[in-house]
N, C-alpha and C positions, 0 to 999 in steps of 0.2 A: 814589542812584547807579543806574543801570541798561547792561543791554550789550544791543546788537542782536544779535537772532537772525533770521538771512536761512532761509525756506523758500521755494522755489523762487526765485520774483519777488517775493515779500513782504517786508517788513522788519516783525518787532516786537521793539518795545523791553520789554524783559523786566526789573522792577525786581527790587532785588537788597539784601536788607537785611544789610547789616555795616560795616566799617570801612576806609577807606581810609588810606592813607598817601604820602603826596607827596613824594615825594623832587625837590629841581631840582640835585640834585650829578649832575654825570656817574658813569657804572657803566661805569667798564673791564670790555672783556668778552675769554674766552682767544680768539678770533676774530681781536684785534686793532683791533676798531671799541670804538666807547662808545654806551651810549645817556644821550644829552643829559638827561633827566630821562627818568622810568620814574613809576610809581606799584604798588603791591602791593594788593591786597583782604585782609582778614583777620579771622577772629572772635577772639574772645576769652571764654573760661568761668571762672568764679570770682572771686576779689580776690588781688591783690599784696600780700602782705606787707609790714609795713613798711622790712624788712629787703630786701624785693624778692631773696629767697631762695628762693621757693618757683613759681619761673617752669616751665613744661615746656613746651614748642618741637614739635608733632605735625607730620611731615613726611606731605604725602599721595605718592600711589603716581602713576603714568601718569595716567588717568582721574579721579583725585579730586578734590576742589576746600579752599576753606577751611570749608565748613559739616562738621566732623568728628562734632559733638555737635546740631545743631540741624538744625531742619528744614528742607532745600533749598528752594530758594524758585521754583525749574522744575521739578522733580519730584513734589514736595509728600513725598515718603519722606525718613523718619528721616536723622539724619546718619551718613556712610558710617561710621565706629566707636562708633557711640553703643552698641552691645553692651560698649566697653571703656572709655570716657570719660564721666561723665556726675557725679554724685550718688552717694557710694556705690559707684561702680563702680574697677575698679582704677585707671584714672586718677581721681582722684575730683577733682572741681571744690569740694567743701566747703573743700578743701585746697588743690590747688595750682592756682596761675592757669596757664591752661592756653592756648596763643597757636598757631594754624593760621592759616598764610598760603597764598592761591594764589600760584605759580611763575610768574614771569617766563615768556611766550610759551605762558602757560597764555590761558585762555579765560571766567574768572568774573571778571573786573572787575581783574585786573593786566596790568600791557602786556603784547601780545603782537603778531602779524601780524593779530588781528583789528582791535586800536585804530587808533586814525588817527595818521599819522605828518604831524608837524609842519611837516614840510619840508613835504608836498605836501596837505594837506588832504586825502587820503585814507590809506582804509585801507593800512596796511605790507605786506599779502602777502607776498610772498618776499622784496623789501626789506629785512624787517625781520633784523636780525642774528642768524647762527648761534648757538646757546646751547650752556653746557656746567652740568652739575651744578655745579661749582665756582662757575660766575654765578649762576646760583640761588640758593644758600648766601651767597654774599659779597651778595644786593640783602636777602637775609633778615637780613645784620647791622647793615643798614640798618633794618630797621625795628628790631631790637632795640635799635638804639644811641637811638632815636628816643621806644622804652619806657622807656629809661632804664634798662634793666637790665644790668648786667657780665658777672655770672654767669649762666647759667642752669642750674638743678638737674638739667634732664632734657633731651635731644633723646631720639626713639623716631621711626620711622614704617618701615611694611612696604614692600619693596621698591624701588621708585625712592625710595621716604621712607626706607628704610633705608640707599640712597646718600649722601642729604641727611646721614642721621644720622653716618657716618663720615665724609662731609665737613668736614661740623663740626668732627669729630675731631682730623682731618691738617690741617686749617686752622687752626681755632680753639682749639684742645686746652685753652687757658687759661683760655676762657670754659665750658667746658661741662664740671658737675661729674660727670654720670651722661651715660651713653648706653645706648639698646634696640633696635640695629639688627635687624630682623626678616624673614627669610626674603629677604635680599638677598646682595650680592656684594660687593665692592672691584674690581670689573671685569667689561663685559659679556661674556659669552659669543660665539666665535662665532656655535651656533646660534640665541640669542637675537639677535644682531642679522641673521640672515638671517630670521626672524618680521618683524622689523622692519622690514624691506626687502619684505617679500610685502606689508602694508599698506602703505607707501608706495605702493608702484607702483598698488596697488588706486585710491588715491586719487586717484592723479595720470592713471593711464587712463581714467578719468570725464570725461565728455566735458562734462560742466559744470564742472570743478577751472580750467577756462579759466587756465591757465598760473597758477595761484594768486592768479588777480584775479576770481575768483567774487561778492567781495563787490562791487564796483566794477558789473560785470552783473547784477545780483539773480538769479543763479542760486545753487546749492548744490549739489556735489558728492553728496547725498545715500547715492547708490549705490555709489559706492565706499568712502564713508566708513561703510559699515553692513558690508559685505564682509572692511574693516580690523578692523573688531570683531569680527566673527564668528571670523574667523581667528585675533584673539591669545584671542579668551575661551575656546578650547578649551585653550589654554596654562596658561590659570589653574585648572584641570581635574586632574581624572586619573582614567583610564580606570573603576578600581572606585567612582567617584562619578557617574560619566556613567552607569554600568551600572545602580548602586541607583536611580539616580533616572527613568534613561529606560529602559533595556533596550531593546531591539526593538519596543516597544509603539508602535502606530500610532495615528498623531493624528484621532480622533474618524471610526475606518472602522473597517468589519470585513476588508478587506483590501487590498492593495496596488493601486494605479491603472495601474499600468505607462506613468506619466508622468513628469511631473518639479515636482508639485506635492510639499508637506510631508507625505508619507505616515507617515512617523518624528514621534515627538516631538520625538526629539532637531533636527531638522530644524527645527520650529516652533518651537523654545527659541532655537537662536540665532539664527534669524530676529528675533523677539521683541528680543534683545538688542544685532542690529543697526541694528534700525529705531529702537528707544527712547533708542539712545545718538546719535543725528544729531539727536534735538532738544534735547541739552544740550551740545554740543562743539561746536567749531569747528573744521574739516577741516587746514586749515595749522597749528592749536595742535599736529594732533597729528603731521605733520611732524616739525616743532620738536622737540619733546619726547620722543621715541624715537629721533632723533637725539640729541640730548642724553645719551642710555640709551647707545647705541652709543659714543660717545665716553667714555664713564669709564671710567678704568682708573687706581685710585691709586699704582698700583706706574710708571708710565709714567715720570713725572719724579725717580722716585727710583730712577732707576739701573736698575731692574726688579727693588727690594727692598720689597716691603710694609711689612716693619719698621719700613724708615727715615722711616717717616710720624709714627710714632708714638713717635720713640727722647724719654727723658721725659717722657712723661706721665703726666698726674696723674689723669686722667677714669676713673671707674670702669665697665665695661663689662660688658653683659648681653647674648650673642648666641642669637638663637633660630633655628632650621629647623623644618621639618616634612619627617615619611619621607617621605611622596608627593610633594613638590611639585617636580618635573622641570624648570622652570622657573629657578630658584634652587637646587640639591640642597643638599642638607646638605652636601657638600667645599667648596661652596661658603663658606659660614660655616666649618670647618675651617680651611681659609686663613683667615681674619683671626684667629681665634682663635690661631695658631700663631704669625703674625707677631705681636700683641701678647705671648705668651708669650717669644717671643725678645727682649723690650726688659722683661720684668719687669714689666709691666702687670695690675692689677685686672681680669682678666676671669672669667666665668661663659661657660657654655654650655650649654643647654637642648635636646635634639631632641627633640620630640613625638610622640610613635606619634600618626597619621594618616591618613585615607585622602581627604581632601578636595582635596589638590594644593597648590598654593600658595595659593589662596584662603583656604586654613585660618584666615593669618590674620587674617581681616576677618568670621568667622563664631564659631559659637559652641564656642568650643573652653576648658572649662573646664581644662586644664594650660595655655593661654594667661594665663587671667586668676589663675592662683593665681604665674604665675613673675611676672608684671606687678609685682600688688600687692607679693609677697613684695620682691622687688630693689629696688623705689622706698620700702620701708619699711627696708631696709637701710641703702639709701642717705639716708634721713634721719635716723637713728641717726649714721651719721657726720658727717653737713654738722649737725647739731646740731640741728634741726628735730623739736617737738614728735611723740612719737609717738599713732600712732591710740590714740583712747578704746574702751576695751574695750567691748560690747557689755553690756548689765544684762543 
């Protein structure tokens, strides 16, 4: 398998080692359109049980893809949770088979506006059908039904993956015996979806975004689409981590140029982080999919009652925040935990002293990985699943 990646006027085909899955069932989408057949990318870590009991489902966030635990195959860097998923580690892959899919109008090898649309033999662009989390989640129970699996032991993933994870929830409640939703929401913010709105427009005022048929012209949005970055990664932030790690310190001067070059570090860092992330993304993926952000709200069709998502269920639940992260606050997580308290629901709740921001957690945050492991060794004490062998 491989996906084109357009820079400038160039096209390269960038191979891409994991698993596909073909779906040629139509995918109703809340839009109102279907997509005729779809396809998903996916890895996969450990063995399946024979009981096919021991499944966990890692939802990624905005930017992430399906390489969770291995090594990107554009970047050449670790997989984005491999600090938490691996051998030994709180997701431990010895143990449980562990299944990361990229999202529908994602950009690593599952449909999106970058793949070719069948109708016309090219690329989808704008074309291609609005998404919502809940499409997402329902083409992901496609590939589950596809593993063969009923249950699955675990959903977990931070942020837009902690949407997936209580999507699951309020959809699937019956398949999913544990959830980890992490430093997410049950509904976007408004000021998160006006972030969201500042990257779009970035994207789409690039004079290369050519009405989102970029790829059609071998051009790429480049610049607006590093601008969109820069702007949400300061999101992912918080202030006392920007401070410890940049302060004031000027980038490789002894003083200020009284221009409008990277005089700041902090200035060069997300530069850095703008430029690097336009050679693994595609510009309209991320349209798509921060839309998608903006459109969830699980309380929306249930009257404007969270609860009522969740009145019986059986799925046991672990909610985590972090104090810094402004982004997703801790009230945020509050609400669901409240509404699952009001239906009698198995939940936990975790808030971690922090100073990292929301990024907390995708970094090394040992109260991360002691609640991880702890809840999933819980939760296999009930679902009947052998417990960890003590250390000699």
């Amino acid at each position: 398998m491989s996906r084109l990646l357009v820079t400038g006027s160039e096209y390269r085909t960038i191979p891409l080692a994991c698993q596909l899955f073909q779906s040629r069932e139509p995918l109703p989408l809340d839009c109102g359109r279907s997509l005729e057949t779809f396809q998903i990318a996916y890895q996969t870590y450990g063995e399946l049980n024979a009981d096919k009991t021991n499944a966990i489902l890692v939802c990624h966030a905005l930017t992430g893809d399906q390489h969770v635990a291995d090594r990107h195959p554009m970047t050449g860097k670790p997989g984005w949770w491999e600090t938490l998923v691996g051998p030994g580690k709180p997701v431990d892959t010895t143990r449980y088979f562990v299944i990361c899919s990229n999202v529908i109008g994602g950009c690593m090898g599952s449909t999106g506006p970058a793949s070719i649309n069948p109708a016309t033999g090219k690329p989808w662009g704008l074309d291609f059908p609005v998404i919502t989390i809940d499409d997402m989640v329902r083409a992901q129970t496609r590939l589950i039904d596809h593993l063969e699996i009923s249950e699955l032991f675990c959903v977990l993933g931070g942020s837009m993956g902690g949407m997936q994870a209580l999507e699951w929830c309020a959809s699937y409640g019956e398949r999913v015996f544990s959830a980890m939703p992490i430093a997410t929401a049950a509904r976007q913010s408004s000021q998160n979806i006006a972030f969201n709105e500042v990257g779009r427009q970035s994207v789409m005022a690039d004079p290369e975004w050519r009405g989102g048929r970029y790829l059609e012209d071998g051009t790429n949005p480049a610049k607006g689409l590093a601008v969109a970055r820069m702007a949400a990664h300061i999101t992912y932030l918080s202030d006392d981590a920007l401070h410890r790690k940049f302060g004031r310190n000027l980038q490789n001067r002894q003083k200020v140029t009284f221009g409008f070059d990277a005089d700041f570090q902090v200035e060069s860092y997300l530069r850095y982080q703008g430029i690097s992330f336009v050679d693994r993304f595609d510009a309209n993926s991320y349209l798509y999919i921060t839309r998608a952000m903006d459109y969830f709200d699980l309380a929306a069709d249930c009257d404007g009652v969270l609860a009522n998502n969740f009145t019986g269920t059986k799925t046991r639940f672990c909610l985590v925040s972090f104090t810094s992260d402004w982004l997703y606050p801790t009230r945020e997580s509050r609400a669901v935990v409240q509404a699952l308290n009001a239906v009698a629901a198995n939940v936990s709740f975790v808030e971690i002293e922090s100073d990292k921001g929301h990024d907390a957690f995708l970094l090394h945050e040992p109260e991360l990985f002691d609640t991880v492991r702890g809840f999933l060794e819980s939760a296999r004490a009930k679902r009947g699943l052998p417990a960890a062998r003590r250390a000699r």
